[in-house]
C-alpha positions, 0 to 999 in steps of 0.5 A: 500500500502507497506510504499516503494511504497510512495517512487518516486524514486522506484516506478521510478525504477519500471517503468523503468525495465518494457519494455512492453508497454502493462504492462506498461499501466496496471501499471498506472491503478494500483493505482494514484502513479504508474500514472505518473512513469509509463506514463512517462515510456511509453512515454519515447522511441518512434518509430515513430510519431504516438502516438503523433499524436494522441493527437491531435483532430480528426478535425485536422488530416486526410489522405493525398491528395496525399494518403489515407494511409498517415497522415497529419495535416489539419490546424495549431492547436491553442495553446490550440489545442497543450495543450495534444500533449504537454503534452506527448511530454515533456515525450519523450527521445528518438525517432527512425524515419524511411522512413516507418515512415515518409510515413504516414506524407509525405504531405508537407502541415502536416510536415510543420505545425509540424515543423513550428507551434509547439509553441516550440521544438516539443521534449523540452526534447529529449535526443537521436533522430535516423533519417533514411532520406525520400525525403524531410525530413530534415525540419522536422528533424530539428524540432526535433534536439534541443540543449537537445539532446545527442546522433544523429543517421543521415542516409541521401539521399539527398546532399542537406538534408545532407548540411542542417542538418550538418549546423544545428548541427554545429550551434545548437548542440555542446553539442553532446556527440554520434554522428553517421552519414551516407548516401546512395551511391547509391543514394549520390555517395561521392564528395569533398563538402560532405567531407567538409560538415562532416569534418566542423561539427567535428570542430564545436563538441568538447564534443563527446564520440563517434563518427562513420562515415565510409561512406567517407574520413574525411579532415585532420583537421578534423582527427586531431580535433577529435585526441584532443577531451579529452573524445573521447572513440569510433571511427569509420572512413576511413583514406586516404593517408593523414589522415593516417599520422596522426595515426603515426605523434606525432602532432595528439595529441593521441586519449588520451581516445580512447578504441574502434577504427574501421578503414578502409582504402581508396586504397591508392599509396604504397599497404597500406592494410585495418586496423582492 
């Protein structure tokens, strides 16, 4: 073997450029030093819970009660039944959660062991989590948001999920540096609490970089606190009547770092038009 390859760092570099999984796994079978770079590769971004699933026994899993199609987890694993599931789970940065994705663990029974007797943070060390709400999901959600991570992605559907996780962030997560954060009008149509819920979170983040929400209006406290976060480079919101002051008023504090703006405008008294 050439003298660089008993370097970690490149045959780290090599993994890392390698974005097919299948070439990844036949990368580890080259020899014992490409092993562990290229495992960790493979486990580092993940789309959906499955292939951490699967590191538990067979005796554990099983189908649904409600069905056959969806996964679950028969009985609380012991802590030497976690011993493989954690294993890989510390190698995961990022995880992308979808509705089709939490289908298959939809049985109320399996998310709340996964959530609530894992012996610790599911992910210990994610850095990026996209969650797409399914009914019923934010116990779960939960599990996976720890104060590791840098970058949220929530889409939600629920009043109730979006109070829930917004209580979370608030309390676990100020750390956040890319915070994106949705939901469904059609299912969640806006109202004054779900104003509070988002605006009260952005007064408890203090070291975003990035921040995009244009499903509804953000308090004016809010706008003003995200005018003085000093590393604030990306943005993306709706201004109402009162918000938009705030773009023009010399208190706002002037979005010092700001490169990358998106507004849009609410209708507002006196024909303001929509911002580019």
């Amino acid at each position: 073997m050439h003298p660089c390859l008993h370097i970690d760092e490149v045959i780290e570099n090599i993994a890392s450029h390698v974005e097919d999984n299948r070439t990844l796994t036949r990368l580890a079978l080259v020899c014992r030093a490409f092993v562990e770079p290229a495992t960790d590769a493979l486990w580092a971004h993940l789309s959906g819970l499955e292939p951490l699933l699967s590191c538990l026994s067979s005796d554990l899993m099983g189908p649904s009660q409600r069905s056959y199609r969806a996964l679950t987890i028969r009985a609380p694993p012991t802590l030497a039944g976690w011993a493989r599931f954690r294993h890989y789970a510390r190698k995961v940065k990022s995880l992308h959660i979808r509705p089709a994705n939490l289908r298959k663990l939809q049985d109320n029974g399996g998310t709340t062991i996964l959530a609530e007797h894992h012996p610790d943070g599911v992910l210990p060390n994610l850095k990026h989590l996209r969650w797409h709400e399914q009914w019923g999901s934010e116990t779960l959600a939960l599990a996976f948001m720890r104060p590791s991570l840098s970058t949220l992605t929530y889409v939600g559907n629920t009043t109730q999920a979006l109070r829930t996780v917004m209580e979370h962030v608030r309390a676990n997560l100020p750390q956040l540096n890319d915070f994106t954060c949705s939901y469904d009008s059609l299912y969640l149509p806006p109202d004054d609490s779900i104003v509070n819920e988002f605006s009260d979170t952005i007064l408890a983040l203090g070291n975003l970089t990035t921040f995009l929400y244009t499903s509804n209006v953000l308090r004016s406290d809010a706008v003003l606190h995200l005018s003085r976060i000093p590393h604030l480079t990306t943005l993306s919101v709706v201004l109402d009547s009162e918000t938009h002051e705030l773009w023009i008023n010399p208190r706002s504090g002037g979005f010092c770092a700001l490169t990358n703006l998106t507004l849009r405008v609410c209708p507002m008294e006196g024909g303001l038009s929509p911002c580019n």
